[in-house]
N, CA, C and O atoms as a MOPAC input file, in Angstrom:
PM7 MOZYME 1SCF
protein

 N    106.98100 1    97.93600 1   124.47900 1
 C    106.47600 1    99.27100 1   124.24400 1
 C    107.56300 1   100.27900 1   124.57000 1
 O    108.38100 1    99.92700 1   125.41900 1
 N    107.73100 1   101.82800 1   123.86400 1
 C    108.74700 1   102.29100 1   124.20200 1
 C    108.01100 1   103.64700 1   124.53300 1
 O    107.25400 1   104.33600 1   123.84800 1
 N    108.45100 1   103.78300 1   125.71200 1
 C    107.27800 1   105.06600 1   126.11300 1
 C    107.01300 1   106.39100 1   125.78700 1
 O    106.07000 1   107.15300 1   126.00200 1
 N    108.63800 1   106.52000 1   124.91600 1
 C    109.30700 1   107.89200 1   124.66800 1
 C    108.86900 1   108.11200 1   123.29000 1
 O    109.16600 1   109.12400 1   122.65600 1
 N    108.00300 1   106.94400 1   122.73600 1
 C    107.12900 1   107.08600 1   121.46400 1
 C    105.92600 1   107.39600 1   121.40600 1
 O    105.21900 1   106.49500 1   121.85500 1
 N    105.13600 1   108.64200 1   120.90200 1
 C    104.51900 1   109.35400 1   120.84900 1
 C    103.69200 1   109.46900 1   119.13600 1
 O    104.32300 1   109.47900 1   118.07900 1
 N    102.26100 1   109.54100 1   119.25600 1
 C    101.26500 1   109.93900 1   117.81900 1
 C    101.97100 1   111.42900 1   117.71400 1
 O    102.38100 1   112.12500 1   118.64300 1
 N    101.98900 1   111.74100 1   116.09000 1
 C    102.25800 1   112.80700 1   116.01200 1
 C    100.53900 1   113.68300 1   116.05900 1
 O     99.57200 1   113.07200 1   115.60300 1
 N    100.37200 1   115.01300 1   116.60700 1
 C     99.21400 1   115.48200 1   116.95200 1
 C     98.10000 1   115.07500 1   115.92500 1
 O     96.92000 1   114.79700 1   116.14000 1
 N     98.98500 1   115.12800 1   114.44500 1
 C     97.60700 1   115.24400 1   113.50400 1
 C     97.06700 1   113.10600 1   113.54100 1
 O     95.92300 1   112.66800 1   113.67100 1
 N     97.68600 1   112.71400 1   113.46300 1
 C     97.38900 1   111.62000 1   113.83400 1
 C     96.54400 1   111.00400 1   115.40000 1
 O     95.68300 1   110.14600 1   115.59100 1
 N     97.23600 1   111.85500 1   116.22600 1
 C     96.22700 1   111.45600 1   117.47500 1
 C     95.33900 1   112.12100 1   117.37400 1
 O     94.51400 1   111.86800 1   118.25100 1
 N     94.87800 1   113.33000 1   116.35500 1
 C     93.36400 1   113.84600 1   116.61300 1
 C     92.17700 1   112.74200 1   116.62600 1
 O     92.14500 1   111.70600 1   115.96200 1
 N     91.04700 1   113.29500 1   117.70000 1
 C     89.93600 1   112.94800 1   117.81100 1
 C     89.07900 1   112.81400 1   116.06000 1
 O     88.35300 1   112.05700 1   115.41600 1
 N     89.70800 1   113.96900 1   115.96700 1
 C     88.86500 1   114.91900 1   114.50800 1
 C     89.28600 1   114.04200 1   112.99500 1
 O     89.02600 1   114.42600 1   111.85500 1
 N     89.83500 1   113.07400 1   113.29800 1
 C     90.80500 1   112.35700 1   112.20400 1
 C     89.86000 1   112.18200 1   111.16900 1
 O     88.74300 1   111.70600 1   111.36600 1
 N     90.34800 1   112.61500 1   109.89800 1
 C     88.87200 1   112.44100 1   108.65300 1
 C     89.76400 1   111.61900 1   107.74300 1
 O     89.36900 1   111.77700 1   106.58800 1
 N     90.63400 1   110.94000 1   107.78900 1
 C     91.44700 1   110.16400 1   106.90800 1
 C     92.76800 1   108.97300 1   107.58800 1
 O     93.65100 1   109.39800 1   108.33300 1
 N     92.72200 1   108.13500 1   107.35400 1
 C     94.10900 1   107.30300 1   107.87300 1
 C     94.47000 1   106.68800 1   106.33900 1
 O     93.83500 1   105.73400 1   105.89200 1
 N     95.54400 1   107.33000 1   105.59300 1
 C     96.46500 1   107.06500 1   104.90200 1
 C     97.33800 1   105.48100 1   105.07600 1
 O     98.45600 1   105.27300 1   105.54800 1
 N     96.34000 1   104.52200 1   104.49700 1
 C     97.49600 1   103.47300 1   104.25700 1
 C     97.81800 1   102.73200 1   102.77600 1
 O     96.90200 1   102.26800 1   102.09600 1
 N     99.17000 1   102.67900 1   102.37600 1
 C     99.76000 1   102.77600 1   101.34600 1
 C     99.46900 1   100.97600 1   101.42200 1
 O     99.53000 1   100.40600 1   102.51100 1
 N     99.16100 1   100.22200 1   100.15700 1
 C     99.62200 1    98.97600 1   100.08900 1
 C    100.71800 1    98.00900 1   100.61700 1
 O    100.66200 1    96.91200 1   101.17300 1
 N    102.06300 1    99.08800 1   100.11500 1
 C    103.50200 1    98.53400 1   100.32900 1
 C    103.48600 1    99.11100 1   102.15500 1
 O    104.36600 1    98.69200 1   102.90700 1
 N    102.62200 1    99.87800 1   102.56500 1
 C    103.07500 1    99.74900 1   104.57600 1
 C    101.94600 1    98.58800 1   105.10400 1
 O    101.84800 1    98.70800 1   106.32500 1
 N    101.12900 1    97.58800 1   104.63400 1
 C    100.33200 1    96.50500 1   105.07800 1
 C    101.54900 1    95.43700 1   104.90100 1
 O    102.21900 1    94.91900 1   104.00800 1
 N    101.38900 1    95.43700 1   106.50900 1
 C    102.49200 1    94.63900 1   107.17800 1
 C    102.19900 1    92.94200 1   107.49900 1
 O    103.12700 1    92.15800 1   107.70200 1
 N    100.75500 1    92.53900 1   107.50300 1
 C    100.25900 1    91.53900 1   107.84900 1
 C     98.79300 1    91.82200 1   107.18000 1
 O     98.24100 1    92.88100 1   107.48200 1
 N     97.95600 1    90.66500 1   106.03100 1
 C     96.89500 1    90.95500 1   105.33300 1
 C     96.34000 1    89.37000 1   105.52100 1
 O     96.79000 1    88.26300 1   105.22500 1
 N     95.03900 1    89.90000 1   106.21500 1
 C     94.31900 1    88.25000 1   106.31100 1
 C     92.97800 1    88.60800 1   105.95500 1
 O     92.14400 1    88.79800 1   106.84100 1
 N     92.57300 1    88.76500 1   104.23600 1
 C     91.54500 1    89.51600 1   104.17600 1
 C     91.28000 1    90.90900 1   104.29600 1
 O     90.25100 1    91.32000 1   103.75900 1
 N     91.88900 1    91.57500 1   104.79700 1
 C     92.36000 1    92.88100 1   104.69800 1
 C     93.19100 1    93.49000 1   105.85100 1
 O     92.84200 1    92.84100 1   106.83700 1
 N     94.00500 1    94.29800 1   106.19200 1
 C     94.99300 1    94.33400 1   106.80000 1
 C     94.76100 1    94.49100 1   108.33800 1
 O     94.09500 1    95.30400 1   108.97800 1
 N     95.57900 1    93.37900 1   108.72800 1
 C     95.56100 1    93.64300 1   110.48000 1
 C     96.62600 1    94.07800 1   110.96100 1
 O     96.64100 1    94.37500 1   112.15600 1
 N     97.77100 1    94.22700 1   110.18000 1
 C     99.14800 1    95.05400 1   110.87700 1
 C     99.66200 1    95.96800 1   110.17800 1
 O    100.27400 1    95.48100 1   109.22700 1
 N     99.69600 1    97.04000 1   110.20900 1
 C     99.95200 1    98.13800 1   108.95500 1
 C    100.66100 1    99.35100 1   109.31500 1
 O    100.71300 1    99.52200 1   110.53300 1
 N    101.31200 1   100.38300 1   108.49800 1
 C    101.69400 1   101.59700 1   108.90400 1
 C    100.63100 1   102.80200 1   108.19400 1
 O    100.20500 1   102.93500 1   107.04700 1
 N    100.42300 1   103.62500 1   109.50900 1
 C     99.77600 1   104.87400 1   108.79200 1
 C    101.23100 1   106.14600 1   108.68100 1
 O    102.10100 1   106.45500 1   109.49500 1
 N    100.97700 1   106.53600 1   107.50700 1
 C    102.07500 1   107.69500 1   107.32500 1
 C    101.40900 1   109.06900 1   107.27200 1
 O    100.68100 1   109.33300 1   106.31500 1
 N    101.64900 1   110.09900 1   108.40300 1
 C    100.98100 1   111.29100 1   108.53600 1
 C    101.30600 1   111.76900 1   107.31000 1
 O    102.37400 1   111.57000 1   106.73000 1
 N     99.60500 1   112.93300 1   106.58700 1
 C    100.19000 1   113.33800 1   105.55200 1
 C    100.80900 1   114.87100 1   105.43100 1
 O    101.20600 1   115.51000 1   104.45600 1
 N    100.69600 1   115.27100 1   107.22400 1
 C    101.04300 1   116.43700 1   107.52400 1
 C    102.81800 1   116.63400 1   107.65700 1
 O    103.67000 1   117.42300 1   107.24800 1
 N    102.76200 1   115.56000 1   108.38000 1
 C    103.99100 1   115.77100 1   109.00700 1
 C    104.78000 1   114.95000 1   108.54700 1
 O    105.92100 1   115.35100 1   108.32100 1
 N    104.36800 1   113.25200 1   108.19900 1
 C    105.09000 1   112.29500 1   107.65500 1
 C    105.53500 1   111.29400 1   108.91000 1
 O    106.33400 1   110.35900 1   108.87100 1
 N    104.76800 1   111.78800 1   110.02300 1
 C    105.17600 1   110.94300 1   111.46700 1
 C    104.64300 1   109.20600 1   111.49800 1
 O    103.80200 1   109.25100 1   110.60000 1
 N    104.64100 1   108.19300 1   111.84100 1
 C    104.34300 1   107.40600 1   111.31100 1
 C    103.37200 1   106.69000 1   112.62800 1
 O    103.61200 1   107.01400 1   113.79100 1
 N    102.34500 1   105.76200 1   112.31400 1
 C    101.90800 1   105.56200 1   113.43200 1
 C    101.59300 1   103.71800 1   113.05800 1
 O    101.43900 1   103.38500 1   111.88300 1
 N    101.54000 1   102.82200 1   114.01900 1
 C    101.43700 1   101.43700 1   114.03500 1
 C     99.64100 1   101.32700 1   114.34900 1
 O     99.01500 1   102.05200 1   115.12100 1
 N     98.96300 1    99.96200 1   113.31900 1
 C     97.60400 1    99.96700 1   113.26100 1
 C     97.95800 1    99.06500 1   113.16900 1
 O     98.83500 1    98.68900 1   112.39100 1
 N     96.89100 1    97.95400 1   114.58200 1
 C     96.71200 1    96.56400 1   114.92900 1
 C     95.34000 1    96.53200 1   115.13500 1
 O     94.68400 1    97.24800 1   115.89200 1
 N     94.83900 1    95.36600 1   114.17400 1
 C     93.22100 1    94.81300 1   114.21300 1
 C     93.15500 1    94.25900 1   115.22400 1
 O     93.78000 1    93.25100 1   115.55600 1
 N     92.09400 1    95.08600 1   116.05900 1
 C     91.57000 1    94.39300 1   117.08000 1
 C     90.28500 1    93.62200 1   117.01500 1
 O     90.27000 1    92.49200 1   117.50400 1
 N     89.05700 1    94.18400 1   116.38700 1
 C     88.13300 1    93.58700 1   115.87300 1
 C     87.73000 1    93.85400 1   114.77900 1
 O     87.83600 1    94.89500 1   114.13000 1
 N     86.97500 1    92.35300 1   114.41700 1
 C     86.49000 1    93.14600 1   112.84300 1
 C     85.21100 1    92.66700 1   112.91000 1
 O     85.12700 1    91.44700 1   112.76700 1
 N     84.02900 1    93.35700 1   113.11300 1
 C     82.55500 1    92.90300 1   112.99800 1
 C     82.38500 1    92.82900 1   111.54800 1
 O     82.62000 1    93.91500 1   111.01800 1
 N     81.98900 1    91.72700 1   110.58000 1
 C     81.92400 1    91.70900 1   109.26400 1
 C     80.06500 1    91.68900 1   109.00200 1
 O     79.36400 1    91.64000 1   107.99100 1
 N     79.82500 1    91.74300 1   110.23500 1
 C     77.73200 1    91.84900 1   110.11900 1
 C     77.68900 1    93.42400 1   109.22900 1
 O     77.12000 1    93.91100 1   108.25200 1
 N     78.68900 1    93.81400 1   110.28200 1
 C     78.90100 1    95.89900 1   110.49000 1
 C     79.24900 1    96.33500 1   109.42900 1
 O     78.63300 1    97.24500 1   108.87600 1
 N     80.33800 1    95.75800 1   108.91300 1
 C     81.12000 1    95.86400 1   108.10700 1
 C     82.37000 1    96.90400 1   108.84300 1
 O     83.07100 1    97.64200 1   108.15100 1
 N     82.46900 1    96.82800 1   110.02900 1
 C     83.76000 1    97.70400 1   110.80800 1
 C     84.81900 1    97.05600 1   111.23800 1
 O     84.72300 1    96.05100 1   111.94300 1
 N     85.72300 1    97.46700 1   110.93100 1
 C     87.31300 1    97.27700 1   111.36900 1
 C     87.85300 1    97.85100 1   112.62200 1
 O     88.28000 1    98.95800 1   112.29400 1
 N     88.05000 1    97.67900 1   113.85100 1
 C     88.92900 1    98.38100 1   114.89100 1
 C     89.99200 1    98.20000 1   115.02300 1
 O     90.33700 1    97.01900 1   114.97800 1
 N     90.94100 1    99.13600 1   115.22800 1
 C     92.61900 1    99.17000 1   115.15700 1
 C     92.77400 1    99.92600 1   116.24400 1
 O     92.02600 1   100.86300 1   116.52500 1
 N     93.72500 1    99.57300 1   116.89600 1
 C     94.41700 1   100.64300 1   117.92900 1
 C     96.02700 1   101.05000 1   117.19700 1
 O     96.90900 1   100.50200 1   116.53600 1
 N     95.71900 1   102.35200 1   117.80400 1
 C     97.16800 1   102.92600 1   116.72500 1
 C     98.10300 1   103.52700 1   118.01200 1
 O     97.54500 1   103.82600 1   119.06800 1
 N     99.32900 1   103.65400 1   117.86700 1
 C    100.31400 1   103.81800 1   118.52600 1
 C    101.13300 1   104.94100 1   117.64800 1
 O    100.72100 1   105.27700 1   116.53800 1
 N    102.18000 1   105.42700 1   118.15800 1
 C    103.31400 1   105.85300 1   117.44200 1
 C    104.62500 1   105.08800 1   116.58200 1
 O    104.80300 1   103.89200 1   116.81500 1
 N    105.18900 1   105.52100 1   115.96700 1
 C    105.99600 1   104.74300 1   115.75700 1
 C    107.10300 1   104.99200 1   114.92100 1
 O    107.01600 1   105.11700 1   113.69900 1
 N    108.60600 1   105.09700 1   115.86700 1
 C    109.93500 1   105.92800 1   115.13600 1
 C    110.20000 1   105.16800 1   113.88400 1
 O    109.88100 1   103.98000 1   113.86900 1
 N    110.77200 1   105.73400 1   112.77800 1
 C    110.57600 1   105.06000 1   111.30000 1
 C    112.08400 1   103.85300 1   111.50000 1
 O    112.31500 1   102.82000 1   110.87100 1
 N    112.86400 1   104.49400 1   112.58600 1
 C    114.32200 1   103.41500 1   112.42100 1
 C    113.88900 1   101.62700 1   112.95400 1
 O    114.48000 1   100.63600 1   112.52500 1
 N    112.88100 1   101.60700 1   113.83400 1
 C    112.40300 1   100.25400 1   113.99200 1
 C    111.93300 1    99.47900 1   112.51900 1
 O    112.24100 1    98.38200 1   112.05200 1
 N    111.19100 1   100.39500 1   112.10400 1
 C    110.82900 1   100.07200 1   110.99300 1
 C    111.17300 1   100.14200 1   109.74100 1
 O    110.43400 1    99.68900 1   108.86700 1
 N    112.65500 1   100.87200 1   109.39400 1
 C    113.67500 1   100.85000 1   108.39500 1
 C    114.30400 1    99.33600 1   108.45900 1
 O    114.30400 1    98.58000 1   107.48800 1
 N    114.96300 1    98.92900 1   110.04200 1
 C    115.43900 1    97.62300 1   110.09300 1
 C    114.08900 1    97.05500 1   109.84100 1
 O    113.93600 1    97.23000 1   108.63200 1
 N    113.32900 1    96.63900 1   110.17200 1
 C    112.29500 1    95.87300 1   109.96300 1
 C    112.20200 1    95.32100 1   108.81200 1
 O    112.45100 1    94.12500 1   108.66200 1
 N    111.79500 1    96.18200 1   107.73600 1
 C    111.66900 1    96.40200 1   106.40400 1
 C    113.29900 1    95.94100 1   105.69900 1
 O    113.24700 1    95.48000 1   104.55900 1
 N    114.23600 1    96.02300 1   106.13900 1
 C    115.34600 1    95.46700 1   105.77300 1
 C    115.81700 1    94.22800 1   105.91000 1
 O    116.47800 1    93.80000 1   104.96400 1
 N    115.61400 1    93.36700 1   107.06100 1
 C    115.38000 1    92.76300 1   107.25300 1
 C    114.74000 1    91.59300 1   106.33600 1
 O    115.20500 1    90.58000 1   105.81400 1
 N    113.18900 1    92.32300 1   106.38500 1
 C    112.60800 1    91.35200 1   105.85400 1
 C    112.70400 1    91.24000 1   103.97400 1
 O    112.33000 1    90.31500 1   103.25300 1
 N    113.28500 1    92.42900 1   103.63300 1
 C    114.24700 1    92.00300 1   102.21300 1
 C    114.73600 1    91.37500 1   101.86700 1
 O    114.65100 1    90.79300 1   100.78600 1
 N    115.81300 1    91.23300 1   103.15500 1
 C    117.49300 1    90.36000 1   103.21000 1
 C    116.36100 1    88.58900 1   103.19300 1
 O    116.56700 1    87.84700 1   102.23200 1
 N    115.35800 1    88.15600 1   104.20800 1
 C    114.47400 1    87.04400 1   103.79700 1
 C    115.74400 1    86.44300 1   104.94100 1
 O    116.62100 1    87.20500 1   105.34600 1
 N    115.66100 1    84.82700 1   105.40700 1
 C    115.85500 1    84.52400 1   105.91300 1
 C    115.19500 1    82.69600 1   105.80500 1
 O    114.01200 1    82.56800 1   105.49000 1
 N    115.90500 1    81.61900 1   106.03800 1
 C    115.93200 1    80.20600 1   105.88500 1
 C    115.27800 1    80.05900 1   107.71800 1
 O    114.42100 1    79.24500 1   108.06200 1
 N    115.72100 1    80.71200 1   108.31900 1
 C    114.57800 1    80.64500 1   109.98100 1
 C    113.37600 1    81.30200 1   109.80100 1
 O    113.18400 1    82.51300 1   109.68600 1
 N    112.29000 1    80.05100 1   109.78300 1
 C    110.52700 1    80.68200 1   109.70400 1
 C    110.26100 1    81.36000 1   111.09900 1
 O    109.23800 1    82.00800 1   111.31600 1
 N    111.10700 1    81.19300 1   111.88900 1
 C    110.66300 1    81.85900 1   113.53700 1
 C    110.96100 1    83.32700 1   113.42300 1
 O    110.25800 1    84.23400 1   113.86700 1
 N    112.41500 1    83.47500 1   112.58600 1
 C    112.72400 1    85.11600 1   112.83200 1
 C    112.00100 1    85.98300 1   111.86000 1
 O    112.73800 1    86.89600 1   111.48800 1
 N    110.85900 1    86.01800 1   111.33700 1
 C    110.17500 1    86.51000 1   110.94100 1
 C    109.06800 1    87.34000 1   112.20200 1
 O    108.56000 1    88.45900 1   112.28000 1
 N    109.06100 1    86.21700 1   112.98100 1
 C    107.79700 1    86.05200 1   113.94400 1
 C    108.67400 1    86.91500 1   115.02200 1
 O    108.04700 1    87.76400 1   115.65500 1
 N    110.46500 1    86.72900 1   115.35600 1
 C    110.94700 1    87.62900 1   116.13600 1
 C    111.27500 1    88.93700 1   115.53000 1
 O    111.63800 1    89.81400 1   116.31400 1
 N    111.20100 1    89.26900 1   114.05400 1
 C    110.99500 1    90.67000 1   113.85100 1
 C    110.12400 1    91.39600 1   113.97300 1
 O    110.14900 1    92.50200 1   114.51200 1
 N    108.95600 1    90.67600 1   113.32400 1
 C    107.92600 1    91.60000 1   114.19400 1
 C    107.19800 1    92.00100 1   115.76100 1
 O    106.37800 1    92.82100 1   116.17500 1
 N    108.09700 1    90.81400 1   116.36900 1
 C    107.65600 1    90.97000 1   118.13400 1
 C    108.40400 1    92.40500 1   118.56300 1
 O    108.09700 1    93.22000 1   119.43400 1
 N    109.44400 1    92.39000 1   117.66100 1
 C    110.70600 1    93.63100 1   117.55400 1
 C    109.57600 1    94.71400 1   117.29600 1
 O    109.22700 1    95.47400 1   118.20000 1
 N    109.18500 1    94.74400 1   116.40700 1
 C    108.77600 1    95.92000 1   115.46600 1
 C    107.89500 1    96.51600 1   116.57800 1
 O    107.88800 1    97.73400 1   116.75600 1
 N    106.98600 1    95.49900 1   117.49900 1
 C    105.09500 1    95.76800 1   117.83900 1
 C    106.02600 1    96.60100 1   119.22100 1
 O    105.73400 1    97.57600 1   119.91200 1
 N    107.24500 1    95.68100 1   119.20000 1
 C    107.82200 1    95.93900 1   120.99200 1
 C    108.06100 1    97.30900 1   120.83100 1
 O    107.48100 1    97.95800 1   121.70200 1
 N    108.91400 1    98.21900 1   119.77200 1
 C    109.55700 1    99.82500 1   119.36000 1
 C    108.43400 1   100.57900 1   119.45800 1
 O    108.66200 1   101.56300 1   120.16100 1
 N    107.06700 1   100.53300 1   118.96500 1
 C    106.05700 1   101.51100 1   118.90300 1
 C    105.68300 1   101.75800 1   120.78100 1
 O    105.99400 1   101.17300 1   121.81800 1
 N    104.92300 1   102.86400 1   120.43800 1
 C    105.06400 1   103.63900 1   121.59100 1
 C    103.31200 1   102.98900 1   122.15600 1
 O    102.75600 1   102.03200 1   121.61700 1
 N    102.74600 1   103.76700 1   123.28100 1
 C    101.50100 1   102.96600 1   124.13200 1
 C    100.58800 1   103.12300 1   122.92200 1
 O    100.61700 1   103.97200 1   122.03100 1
 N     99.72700 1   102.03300 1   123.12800 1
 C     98.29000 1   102.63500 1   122.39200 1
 C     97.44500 1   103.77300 1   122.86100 1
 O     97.06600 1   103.94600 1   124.01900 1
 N     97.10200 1   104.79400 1   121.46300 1
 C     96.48300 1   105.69300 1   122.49100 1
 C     95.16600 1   106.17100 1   121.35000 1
 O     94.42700 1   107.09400 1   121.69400 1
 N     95.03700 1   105.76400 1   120.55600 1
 C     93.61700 1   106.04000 1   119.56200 1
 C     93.32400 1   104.35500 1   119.61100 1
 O     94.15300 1   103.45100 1   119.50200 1
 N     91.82300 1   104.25600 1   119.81700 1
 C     91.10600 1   103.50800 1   118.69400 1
 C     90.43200 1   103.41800 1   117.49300 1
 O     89.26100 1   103.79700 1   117.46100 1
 N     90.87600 1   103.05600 1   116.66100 1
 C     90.24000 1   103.72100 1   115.39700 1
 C     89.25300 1   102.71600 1   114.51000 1
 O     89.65200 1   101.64100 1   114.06200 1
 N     87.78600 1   103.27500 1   114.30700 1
 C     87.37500 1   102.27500 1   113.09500 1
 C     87.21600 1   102.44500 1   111.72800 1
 O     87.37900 1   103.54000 1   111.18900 1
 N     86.94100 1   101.54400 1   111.19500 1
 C     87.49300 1   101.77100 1   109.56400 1
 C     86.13300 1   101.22500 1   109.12100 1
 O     85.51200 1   100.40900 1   109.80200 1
 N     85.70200 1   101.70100 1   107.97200 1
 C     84.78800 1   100.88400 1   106.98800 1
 C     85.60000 1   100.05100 1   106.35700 1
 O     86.76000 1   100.36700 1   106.09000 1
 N     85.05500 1    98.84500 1   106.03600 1
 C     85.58700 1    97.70600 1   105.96100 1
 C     85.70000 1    97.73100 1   104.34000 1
 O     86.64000 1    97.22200 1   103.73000 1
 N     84.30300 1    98.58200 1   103.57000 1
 C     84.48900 1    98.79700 1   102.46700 1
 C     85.14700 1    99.79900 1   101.99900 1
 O     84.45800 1   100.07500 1   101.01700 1
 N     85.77100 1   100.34300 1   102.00700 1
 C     85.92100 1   101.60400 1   101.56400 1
 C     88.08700 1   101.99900 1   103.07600 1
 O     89.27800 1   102.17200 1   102.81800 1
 N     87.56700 1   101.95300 1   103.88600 1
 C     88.55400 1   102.29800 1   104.55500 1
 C     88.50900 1   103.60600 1   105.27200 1
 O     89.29000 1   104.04300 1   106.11700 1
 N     87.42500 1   104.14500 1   104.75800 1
 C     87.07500 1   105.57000 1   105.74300 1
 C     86.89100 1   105.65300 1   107.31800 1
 O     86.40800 1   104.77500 1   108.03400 1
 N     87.25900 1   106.59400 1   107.61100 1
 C     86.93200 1   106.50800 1   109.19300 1
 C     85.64200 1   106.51600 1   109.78800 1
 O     85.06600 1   107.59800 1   109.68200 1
 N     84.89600 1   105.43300 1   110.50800 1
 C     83.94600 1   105.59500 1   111.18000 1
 C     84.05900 1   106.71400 1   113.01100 1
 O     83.27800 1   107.42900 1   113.63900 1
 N     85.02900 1   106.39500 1   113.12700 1
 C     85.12900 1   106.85600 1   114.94400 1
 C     86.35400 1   106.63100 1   115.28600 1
 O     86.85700 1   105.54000 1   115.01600 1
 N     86.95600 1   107.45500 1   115.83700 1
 C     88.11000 1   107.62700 1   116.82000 1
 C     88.02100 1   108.08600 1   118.07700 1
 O     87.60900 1   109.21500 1   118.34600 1
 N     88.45700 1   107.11400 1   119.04600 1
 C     88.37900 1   107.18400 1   120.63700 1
 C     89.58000 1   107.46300 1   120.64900 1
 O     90.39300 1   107.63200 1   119.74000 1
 N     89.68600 1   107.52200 1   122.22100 1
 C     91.42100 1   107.54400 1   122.95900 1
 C     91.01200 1   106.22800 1   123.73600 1
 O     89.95900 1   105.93600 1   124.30200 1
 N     91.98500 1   105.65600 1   123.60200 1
 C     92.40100 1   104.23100 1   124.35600 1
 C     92.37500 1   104.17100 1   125.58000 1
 O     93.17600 1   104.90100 1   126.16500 1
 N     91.41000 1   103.24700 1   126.45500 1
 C     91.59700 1   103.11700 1   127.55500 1
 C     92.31800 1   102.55200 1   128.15600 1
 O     93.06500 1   101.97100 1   127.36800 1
 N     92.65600 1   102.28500 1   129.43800 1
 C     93.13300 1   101.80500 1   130.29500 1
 C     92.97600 1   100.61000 1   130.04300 1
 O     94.03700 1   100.00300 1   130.18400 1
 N     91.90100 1    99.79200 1   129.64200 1
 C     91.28300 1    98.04800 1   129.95200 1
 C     91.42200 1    97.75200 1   128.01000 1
 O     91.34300 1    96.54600 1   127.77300 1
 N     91.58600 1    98.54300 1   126.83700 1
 C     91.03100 1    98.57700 1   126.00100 1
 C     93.11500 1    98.51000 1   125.51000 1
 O     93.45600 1    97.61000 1   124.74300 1
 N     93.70100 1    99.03900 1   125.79400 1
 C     95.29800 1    99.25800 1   126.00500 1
 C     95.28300 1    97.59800 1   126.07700 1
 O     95.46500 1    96.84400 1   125.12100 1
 N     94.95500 1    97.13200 1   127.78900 1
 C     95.49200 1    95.92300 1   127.99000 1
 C     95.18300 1    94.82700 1   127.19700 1
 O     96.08000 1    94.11500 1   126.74500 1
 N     93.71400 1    94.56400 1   126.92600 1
 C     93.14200 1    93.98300 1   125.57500 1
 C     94.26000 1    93.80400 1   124.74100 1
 O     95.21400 1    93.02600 1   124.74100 1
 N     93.83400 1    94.86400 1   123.93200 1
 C     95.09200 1    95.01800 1   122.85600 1
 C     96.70100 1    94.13100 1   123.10700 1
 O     97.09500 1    93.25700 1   122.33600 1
 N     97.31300 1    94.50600 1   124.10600 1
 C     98.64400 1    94.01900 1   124.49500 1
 C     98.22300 1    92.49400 1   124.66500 1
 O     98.80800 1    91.77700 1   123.85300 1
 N     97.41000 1    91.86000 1   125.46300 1
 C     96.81000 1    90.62900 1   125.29700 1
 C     96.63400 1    89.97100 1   124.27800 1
 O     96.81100 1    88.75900 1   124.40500 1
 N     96.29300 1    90.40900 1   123.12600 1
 C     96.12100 1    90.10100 1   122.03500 1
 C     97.28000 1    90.02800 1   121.18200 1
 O     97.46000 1    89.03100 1   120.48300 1
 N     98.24000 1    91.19400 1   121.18100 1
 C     99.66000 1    90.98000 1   120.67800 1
 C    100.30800 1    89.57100 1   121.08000 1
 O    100.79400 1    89.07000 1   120.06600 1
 N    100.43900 1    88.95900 1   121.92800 1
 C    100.95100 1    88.05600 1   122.88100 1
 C    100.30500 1    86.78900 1   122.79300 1
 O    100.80400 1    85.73600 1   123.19000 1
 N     99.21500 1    86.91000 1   122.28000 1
 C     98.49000 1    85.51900 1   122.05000 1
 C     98.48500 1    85.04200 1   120.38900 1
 O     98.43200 1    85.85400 1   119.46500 1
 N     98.54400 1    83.74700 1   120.23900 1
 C     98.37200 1    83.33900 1   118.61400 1
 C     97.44700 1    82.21900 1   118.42800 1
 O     97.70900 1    81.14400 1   118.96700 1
 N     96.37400 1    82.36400 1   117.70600 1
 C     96.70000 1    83.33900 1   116.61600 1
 C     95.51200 1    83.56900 1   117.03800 1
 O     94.72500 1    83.02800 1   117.81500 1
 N     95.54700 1    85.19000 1   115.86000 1
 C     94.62100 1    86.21400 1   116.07400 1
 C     93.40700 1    85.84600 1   115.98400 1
 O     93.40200 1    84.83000 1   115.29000 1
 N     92.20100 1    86.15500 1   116.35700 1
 C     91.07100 1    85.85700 1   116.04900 1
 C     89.89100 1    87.04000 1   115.89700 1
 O     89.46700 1    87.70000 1   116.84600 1
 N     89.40100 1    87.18500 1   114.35200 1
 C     88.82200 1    88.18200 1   113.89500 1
 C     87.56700 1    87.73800 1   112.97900 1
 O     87.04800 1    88.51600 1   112.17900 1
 N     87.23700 1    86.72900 1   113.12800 1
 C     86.18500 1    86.63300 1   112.28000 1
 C     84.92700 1    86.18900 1   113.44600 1
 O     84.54800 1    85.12200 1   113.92800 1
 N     84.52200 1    87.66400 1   113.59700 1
 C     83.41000 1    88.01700 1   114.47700 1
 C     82.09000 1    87.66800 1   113.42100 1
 O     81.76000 1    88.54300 1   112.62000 1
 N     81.48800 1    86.60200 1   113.44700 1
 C     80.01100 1    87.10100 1   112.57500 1
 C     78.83600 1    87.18000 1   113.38500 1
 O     77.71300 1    86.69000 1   113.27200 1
 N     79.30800 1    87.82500 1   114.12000 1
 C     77.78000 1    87.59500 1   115.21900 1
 C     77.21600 1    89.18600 1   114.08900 1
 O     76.11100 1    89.70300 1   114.25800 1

């Protein structure tokens, strides 16, 4: 985590009535995207969205979003152009990528159909560590059907 990375305001609003994600910034898609970039449409500041849960009863998506400077993610994206014969350094670019973004500090949910915003929190303390727990563990696990 890099601490000196920061949501740009319109992105950390509470009030958020839209999260902008482009096809080509879904970074990881298992059914629909669990690692992605949101691109402010105010400012153009960029912010990192990791699936934390996905209730599919609900039909809701939760992401915690972070900040995130675009040069992590220029190499990133370059990188993964250039392609590579090591299946691991894929797995160490993006440990790169999750490591550059700044703390989690929104939770955000999504309609699962559609992509609209249901609710935006601020990230807790226990809800942060979750999250980081989850970065760190493999593999992900999201198919909630309770």
């Amino acid at each position: 985590m890099n601490a000196d990375v920061a949501l740009c305001a319109h992105l950390a609003s509470l009030e958020l009535a839209a999260l902008p994600i482009a096809p080509a910034d879904i970074l990881e898609w298992r059914d629909a995207p669990v690692v992605a970039i949101a691109r402010c449409r105010e400012c153009a500041q960029l912010g990192l969205l990791e699936l934390v849960e996905w209730d599919r009863r609900r039909g809701v998506r939760t992401y915690t979003l972070a900040g995130l400077d675009p040069k992590p993610l220029a190499v990133y994206l370059r990188d993964l152009a250039r392609g590579s014969c090591d299946p691991s350094r894929l797995a160490k670019e993006g440990e790169s990528l999750l490591a550059a973004a700044g703390p989690i500090e929104r939770l955000i949910s999504l309609a699962a159909d559609d992509g609209s915003v249901l609710r935006v929190e601020e990230a807790s303390a226990s809800s942060t560590e979750v999250a980081r727990s989850e970065r760190s563990s493999a593999p992900r696990r999201f198919d909630r059907d309770v």
